[in-house]
C-alpha positions as CSV (number, residue, x, y, z in Angstrom):
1,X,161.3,82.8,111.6
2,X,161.9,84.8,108.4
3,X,160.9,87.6,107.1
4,X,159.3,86.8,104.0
5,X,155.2,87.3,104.6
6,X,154.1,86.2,101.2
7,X,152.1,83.2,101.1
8,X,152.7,80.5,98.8
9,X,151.5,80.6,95.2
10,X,151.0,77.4,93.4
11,X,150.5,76.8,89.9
12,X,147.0,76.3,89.0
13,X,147.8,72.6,87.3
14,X,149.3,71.7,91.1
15,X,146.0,73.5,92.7
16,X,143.7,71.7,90.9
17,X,145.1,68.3,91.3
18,X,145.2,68.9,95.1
19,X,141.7,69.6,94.6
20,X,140.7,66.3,93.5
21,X,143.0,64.7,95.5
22,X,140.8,66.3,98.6
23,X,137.5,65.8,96.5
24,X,138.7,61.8,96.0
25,X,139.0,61.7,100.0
26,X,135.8,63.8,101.0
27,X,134.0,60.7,100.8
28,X,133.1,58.7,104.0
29,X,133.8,55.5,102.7
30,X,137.3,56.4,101.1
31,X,138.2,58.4,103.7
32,X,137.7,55.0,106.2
33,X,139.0,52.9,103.5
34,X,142.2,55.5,103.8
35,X,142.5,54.8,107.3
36,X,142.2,51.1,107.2
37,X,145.2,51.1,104.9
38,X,147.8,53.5,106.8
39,X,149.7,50.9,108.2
40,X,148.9,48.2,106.7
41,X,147.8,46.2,103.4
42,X,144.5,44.5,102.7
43,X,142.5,42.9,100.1
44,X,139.0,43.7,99.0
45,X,137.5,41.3,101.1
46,X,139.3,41.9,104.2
47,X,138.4,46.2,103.8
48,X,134.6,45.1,102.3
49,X,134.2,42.7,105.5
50,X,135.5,45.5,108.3
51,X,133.0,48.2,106.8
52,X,130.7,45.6,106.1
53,X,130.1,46.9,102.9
54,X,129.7,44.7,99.6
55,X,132.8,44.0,97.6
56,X,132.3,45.6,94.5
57,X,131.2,48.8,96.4
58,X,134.9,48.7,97.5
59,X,136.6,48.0,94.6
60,X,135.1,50.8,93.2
61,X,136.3,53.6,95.8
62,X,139.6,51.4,95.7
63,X,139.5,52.1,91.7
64,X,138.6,55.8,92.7
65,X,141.5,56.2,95.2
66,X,144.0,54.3,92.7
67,X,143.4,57.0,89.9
68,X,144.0,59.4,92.3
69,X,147.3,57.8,93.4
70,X,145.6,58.0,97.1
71,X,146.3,54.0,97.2
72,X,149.0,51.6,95.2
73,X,148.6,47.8,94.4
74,X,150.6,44.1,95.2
75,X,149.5,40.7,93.6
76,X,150.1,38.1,96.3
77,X,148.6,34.8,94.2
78,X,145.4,35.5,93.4
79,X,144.6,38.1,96.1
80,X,145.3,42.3,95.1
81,X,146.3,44.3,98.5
82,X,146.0,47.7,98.9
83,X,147.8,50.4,101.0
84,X,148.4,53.5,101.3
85,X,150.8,55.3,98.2
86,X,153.6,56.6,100.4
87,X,154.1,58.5,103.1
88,X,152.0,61.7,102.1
89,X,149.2,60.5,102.0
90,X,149.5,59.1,105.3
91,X,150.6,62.1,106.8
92,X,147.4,63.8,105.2
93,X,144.6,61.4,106.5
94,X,146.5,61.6,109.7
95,X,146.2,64.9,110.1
96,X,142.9,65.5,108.9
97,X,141.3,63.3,111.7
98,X,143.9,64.8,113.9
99,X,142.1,68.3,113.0
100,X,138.8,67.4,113.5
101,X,139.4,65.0,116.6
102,X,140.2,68.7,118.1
103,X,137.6,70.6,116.7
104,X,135.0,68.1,119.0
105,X,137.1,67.4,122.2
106,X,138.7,69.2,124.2
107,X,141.6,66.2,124.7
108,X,141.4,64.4,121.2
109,X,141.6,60.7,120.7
110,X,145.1,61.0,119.2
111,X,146.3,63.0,122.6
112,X,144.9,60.2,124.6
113,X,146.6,57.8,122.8
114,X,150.1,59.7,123.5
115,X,149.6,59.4,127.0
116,X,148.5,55.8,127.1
117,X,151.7,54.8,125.1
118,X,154.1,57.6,127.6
C-alpha cells in the first residue's frame, strides 16, 4: 500500500460521460440485454425472443447502448449481432450484479457458482 491518501480527480468531460454511460445501463431492459451479450453475440430476434419483448423495443435499447459504446455491431448476411464493446464493459455489468447479488444473500449466486465449478 502507498502512501498517497488523495482520491482520484477526474476531469469533468470523463465524469460526465461515465455518467451516461451508468444512466444508459440503469435501465432494466439494457441492463438484461447487457448480460445476454457478455459472452456471446446475438441478433435482435434471438435477445427480443429471450426477454420476450417485441423487436423494435430492442433495437431501440440496442441503438441506446450503441451510442453509448455499451454494445458493438457484425453483419453476418442479413442478420446484425450484437455483443458486448470489449472487456470493460463486461467487467462492469459483472460487477455490478456481483454487488448487488451480495447486498441480498448472504452467499451470492456468483459464490455458488465458484464452488459448483471447484
Amino acid at each position: 500500500m502507498h502512501a498517497d491518501t488523495h482520491p482520484p480527480v477526474w476531469g469533468e468531460d470523463v465524469v460526465t460521460l461515465a455518467v451516461e454511460v451508468l444512466r444508459v445501463l440503469a435501465d432494466p431492459t439494457r441492463l438484461q440485454l447487457a448480460g445476454l451479450l457478455l459472452d456471446e453475440e446475438r441478433s435482435v430476434s434471438e435477445l427480443a425472443e429471450t426477454l420476450g419483448k417485441p423487436g423494435p423495443a430492442v433495437s431501440q435499447h440496442l441503438a441506446k447502448m450503441r451510442m453509448a459504446r455499451l454494445v458493438t455491431t457484425r453483419k453476418q448476411g442479413t442478420s446484425v449481432l450484437y455483443r458486448v464493446e470489449n472487456g470493460h464493459v463486461r467487467q462492469l455489468v459483472i460487477d455490478t450484479i456481483g454487488h448487488v447479488e451480495h447486498l441480498l444473500d448472504d452467499v451470492p449466486a456468483h459464490h455458488r457458482m465458484q464452488d459448483v465449478v471447484s
